[in-house]
C-alpha positions in Angstrom: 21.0 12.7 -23.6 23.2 13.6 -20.6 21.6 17.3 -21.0 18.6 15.7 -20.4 19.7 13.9 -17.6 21.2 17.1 -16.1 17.4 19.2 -16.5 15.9 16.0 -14.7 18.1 16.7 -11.6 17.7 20.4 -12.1 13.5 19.9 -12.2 13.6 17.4 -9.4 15.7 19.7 -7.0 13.3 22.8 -8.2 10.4 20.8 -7.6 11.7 20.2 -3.9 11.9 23.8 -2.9 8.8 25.3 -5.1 4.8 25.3 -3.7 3.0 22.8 -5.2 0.9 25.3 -6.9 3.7 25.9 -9.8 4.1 22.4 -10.4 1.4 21.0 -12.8 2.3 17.1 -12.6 -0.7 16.0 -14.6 1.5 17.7 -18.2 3.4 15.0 -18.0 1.9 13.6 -21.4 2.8 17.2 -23.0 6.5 17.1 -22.6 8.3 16.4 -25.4 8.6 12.3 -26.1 12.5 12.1 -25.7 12.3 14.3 -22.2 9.1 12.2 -21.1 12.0 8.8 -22.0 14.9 10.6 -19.9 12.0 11.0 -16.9 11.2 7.3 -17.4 13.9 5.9 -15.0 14.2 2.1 -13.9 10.6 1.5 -12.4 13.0 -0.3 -9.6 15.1 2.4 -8.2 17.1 2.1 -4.9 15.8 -0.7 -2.4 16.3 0.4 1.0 18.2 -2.7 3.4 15.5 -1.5 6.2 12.8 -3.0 4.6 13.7 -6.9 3.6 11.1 -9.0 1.7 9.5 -10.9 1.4 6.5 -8.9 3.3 3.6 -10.5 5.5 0.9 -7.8 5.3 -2.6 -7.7 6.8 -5.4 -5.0 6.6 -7.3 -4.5 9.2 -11.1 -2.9 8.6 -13.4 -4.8 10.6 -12.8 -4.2 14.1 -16.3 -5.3 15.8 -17.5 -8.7 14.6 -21.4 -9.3 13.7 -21.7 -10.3 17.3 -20.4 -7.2 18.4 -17.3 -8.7 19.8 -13.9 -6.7 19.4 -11.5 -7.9 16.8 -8.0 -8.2 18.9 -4.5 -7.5 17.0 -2.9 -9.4 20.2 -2.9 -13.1 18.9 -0.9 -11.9 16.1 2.2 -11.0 18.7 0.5 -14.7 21.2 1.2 -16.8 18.3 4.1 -15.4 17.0 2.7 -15.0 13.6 5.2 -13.1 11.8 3.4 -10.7 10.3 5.8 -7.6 8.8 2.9 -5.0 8.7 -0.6 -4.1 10.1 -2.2 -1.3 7.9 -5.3 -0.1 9.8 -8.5 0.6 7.1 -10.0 3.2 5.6 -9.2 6.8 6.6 -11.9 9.0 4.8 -11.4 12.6 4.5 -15.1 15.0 4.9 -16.2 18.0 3.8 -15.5 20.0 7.0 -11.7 20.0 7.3 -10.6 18.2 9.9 -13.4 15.6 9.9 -11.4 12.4 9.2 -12.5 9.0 10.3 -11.4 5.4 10.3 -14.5 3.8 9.0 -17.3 5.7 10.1 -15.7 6.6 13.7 -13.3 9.4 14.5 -9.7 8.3 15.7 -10.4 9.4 19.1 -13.5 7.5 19.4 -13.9 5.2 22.5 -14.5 2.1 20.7 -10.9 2.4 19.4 -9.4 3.3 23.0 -7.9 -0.7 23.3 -6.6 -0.8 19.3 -4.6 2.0 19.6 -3.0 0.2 22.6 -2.7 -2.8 20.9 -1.2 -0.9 17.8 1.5 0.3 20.5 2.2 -3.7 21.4 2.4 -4.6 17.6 5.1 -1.6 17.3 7.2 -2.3 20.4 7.8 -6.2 18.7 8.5 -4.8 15.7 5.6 -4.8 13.2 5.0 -1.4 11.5 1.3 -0.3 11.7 0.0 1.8 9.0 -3.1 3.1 7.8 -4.9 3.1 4.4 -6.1 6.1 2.6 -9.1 6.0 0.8 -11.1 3.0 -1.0 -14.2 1.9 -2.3 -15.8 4.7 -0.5 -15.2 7.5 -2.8 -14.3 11.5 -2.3 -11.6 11.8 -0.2 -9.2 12.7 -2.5 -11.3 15.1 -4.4 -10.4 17.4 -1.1 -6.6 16.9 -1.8 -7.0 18.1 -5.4 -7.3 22.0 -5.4 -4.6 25.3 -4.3 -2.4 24.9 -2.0 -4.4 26.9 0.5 -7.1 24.2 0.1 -4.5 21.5 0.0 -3.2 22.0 3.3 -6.4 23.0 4.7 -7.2 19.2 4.7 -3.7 17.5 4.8 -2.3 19.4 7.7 -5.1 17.8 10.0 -4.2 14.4 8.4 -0.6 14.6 9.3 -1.3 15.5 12.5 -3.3 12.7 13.4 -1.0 10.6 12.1 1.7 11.9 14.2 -0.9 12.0 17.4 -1.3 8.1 17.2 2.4 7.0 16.0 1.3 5.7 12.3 4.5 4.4 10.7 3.1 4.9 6.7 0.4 5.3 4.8 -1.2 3.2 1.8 -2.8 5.2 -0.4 -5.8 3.4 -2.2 -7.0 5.5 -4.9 -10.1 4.1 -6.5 -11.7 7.4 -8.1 -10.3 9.6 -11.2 -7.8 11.9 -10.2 -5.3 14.3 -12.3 -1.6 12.9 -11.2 -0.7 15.7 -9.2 -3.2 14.6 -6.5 -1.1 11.7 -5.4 2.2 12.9 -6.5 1.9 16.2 -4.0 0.4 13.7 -1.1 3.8 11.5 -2.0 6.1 14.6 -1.5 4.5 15.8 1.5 4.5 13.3 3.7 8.5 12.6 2.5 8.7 16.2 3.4 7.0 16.4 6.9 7.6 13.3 8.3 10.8 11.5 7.2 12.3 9.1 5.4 11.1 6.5 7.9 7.8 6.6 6.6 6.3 3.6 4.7 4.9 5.1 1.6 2.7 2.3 -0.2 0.1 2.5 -3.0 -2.5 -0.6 -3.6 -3.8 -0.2 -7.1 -6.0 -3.4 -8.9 -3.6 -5.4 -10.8 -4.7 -4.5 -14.2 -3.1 -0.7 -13.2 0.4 -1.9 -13.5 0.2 -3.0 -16.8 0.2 -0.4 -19.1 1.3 2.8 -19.2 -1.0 4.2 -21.9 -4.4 2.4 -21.1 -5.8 4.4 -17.6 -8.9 2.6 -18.8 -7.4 -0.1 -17.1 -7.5 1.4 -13.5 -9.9 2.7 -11.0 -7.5 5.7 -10.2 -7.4 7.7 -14.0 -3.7 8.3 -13.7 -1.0 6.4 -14.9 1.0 4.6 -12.4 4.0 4.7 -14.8 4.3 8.2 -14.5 3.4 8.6 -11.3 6.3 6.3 -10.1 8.9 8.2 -12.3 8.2 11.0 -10.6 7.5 10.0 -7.4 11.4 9.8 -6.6 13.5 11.3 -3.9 15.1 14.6 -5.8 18.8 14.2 -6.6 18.3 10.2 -6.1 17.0 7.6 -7.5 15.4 6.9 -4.2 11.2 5.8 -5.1 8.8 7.3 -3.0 6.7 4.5 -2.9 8.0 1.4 -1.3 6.0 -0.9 -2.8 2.9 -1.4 -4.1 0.2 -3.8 -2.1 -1.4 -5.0 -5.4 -5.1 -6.2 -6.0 -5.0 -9.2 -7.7 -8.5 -9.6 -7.6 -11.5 -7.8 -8.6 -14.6 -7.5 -10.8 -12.2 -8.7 -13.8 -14.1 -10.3 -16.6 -11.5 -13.0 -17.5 -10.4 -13.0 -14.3 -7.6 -11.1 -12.4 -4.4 -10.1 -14.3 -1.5 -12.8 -13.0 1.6 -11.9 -11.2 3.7 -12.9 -14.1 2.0 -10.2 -16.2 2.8 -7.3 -14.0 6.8 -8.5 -13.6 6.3 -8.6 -17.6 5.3 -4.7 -17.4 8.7 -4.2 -15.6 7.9 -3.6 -12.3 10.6 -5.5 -10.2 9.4 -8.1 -7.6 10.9 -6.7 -4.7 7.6 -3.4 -5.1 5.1 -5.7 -5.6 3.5 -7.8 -3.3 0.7 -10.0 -3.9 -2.5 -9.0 -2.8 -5.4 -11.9 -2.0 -8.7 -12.1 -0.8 -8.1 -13.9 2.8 -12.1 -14.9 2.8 -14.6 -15.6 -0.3 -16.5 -13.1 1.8 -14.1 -10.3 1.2 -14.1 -9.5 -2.6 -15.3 -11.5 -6.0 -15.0 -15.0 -5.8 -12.8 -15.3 -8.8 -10.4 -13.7 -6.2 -10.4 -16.2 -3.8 -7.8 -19.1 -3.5 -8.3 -21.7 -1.0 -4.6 -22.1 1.5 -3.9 -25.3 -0.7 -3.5 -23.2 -3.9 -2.6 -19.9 -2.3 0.6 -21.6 -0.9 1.3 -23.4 -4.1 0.6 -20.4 -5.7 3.7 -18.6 -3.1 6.1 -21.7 -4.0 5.6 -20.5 -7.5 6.3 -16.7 -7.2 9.2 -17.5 -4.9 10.7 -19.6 -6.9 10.4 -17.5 -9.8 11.8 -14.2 -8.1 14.1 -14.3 -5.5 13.2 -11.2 -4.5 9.4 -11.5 -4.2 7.7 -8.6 -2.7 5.0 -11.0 -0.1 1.7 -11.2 0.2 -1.2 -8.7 1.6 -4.3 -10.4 3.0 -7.9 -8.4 2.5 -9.1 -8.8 5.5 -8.4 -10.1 8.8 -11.5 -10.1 10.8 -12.5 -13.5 8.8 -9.3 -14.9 7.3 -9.4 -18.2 7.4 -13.3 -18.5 7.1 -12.9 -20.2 3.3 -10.6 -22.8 4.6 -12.5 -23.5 7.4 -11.1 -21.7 10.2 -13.4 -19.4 12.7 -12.8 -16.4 15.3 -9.3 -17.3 14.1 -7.7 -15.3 11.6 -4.3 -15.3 12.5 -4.1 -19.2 12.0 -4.6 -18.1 8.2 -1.5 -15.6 8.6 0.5 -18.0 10.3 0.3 -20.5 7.4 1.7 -17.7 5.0 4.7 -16.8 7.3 5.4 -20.7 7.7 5.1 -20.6 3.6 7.2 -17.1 3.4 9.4 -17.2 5.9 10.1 -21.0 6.9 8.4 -22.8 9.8 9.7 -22.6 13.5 10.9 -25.8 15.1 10.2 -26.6 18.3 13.5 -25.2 19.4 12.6 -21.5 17.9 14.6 -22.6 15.0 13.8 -21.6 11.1 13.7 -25.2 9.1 15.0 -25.6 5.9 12.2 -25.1 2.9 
């Protein structure tokens, strides 16, 4: 077995220096069953101290309201709301290379003149902002998947925009069929070009994480097992994904998949956190908890896991709306970080939970 272990090292290193266009990822189901076992490494790998959990993450899509008023990103830093990271959605990739937008606008578009200012406040106290990759919204990643003439010819304008406005990661949310190599050569290049700084997340459905042989169960066609034991750093056992921001809900018949059934599929806590509908307007109702559970429902998964990965919130223009709460969606947030992080005392102090 140590052989084995060696040719691993040996194939990761290789893999490092070589063009994509040599590396057929997708195989991986070829390789002979006690290689494909040696590949298999712990689906925890190394946990960097940088990036503590549990996480307070919030997407952000909707950034005019039906009344045509601006959705601000300030009361999150006003209120001291505690929120760990922003991730900006979607990003959609066109046919004409270079053509990216964030929802149907490009990045330089006026109406997004104040959010990328407010993006720079969120940064300077500390909250990394990121953007999401993909969705509902199908084809982007169909112009990933090709040489790596055409590769590049799409990526390159990518990373540049994500350089231009100071993105700190990217999630990628893949919900068409795609070979394995698609996300696996995204993964390496954006190690590769910008650092090992940047937040790499994925944020399959729940179901995903499950089971390594069933793609049936995913909206991506890969496996996710695979992906993440080769999505590693080469020489280390370093993941390239972070973690992954994790839809627990969705149009499941029986309902969504619990968190308990995904720790049972031996991902570790710390890489998953648990991903909600914030609004019954957002997603399937069957999705939605109201703040009562949804903060019983934390107490649990705390308690369980010491090192639970944190919640995600889909979306934050209307968070809240289900309990109750209007025009104020970061009064939703702030009742997670008092449940994740403790509550602040009146003398800036964390109490006791």
């Amino acid at each position: 077995m140590k052989a084995f272990v060696v040719l691993l090292l040996l194939l990761q290193l290789v893999a490092a220096s070589m063009p994509s266009k040599f590396l057929d990822f997708s195989k991986f189901n070829q390789l002979p069953e006690i290689l494909r076992n040696s590949i298999k490494t712990n689906l925890g790998g190394y946990h960097k101290p940088e990036d503590p959990v549990p996480r307070l993450v919030t997407y952000v899509q909707t950034f005019y309201d039906k009344k045509d008023k601006r959705v601000s990103l300030l009361p999150l830093l006003w209120h001291d709301v505690r929120v760990t990271h922003v991730i900006l959605a979607s990003v959609h990739l066109h046919a004409k290379p270079g053509e990216i937008r964030l929802n149907d606008k490009t990045f330089d578009s006026d109406d997004y003149d104040i959010t990328w200012q407010e993006v720079q406040a969120l940064k300077n106290h500390k909250i990394k902002v990121m953007v999401m990759l993909g969705g509902a919204a199908k084809g982007t990643y169909k112009w990933l998947n090709g040489t790596d003439e055409e590769f590049y010819t799409y990526y390159n304008p990518l990373k540049d925009l994500l350089i231009k406005h100071g993105i700190q990661g990217l999630d990628l949310n893949i919900e068409e069929n795609v070979p394995l190599n698609v996300p696996l050569r995204i993964l390496n290049a954006l190690h590769r070009d910008m650092g090992p700084e940047f937040i790499l997340t994925m944020s399959p459905i729940a179901s995903a994480l499950l089971s390594s042989a069933n793609t049936d169960q995913n909206l991506s066609g890969f496996s996710y097992f695979d992906l993440d034991a080769f999505a590693t750093i080469p020489g280390a056992d370093t993941k390239l994904i972070s973690w992954y921001n994790t839809q627990f809900y969705g149009n499941f018949p029986k309902g969504p998949p619990l968190y308990e059934d995904v720790m049972e599929a031996g991902w570790p806590a710390e890489r998953i956190v648990y991903g909600v509908l914030d609004s019954p307007e957002d997603g399937p109702p069957n999705g939605f908890l109201r703040m009562e559970a949804l903060t019983q429902r934390i107490q649990e998964l705390k308690k369980k896991w010491k090192g639970f990965g944190g919640v995600a919130g889909w979306e934050y223009f209307d968070a809240g709306v289900g309990d109750g709460v209007k025009e104020k969606p970061w009064e939703w947030l702030l009742h997670l970080a008092d449940e994740l992080f403790g509550k602040i005392n009146d003398h800036g102090k964390k109490d006791e939970l």
